[in-house]
C-alpha positions in Angstrom: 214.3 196.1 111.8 217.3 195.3 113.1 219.6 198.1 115.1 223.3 197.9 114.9 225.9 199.1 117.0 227.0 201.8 114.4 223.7 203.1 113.9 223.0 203.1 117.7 225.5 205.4 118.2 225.0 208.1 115.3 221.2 208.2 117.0 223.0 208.8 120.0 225.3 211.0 118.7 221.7 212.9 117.1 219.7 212.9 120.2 222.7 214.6 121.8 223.5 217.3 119.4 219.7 218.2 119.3 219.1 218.6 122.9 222.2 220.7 123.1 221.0 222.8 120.2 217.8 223.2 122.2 219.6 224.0 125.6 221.4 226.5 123.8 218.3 228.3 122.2 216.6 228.6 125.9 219.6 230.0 126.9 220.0 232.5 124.0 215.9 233.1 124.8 216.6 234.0 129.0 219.4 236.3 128.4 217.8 238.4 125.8 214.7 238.2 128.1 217.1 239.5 131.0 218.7 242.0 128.6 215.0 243.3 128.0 213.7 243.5 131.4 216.7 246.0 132.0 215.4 248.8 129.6 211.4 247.9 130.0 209.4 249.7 133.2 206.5 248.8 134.5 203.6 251.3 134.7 203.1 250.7 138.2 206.8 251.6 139.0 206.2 255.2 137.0 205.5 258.4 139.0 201.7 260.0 138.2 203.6 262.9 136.4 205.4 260.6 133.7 202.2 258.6 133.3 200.2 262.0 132.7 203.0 262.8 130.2 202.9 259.3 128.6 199.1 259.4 127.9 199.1 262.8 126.7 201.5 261.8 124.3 199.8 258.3 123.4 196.1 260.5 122.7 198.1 262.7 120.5 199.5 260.3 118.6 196.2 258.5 118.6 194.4 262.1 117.3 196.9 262.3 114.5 196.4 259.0 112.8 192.6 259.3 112.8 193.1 262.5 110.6 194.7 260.3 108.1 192.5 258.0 108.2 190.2 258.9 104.6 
């Protein structure tokens, strides 16, 4: 198969627009990754008196849904 110069260039032209459609998905990906780190906490970072709170509300939540369960 022969390659000519027109069809050289729309493959170039192709490769191009494809890695910049991938650049700007990773891009898009980091910032909402950044945008998510700023409302997420890690447990280790929480105070013993949150983390009581948090897993009294978790085994509550957890009691509740095993009553409905038939």
């Amino acid at each position: 198969m022969k390659v000519t110069p027109d069809d050289y260039g729309r493959r170039c032209q192709f490769d191009h627009f494809c890695k910049l459609v991938l650049y700007h998905e990773a891009v898009d990906y980091f910032r909402e990754r950044k945008r998510q780190r700023g409302w997420e906490t890690s447990f280790e970072t929480l105070p013993l008196s949150e983390l009581d709170t948090l897993i009294h509300k978790w085994l509550s939540i957890c009691a509740d849904t095993t009553r409905m369960v038939y």
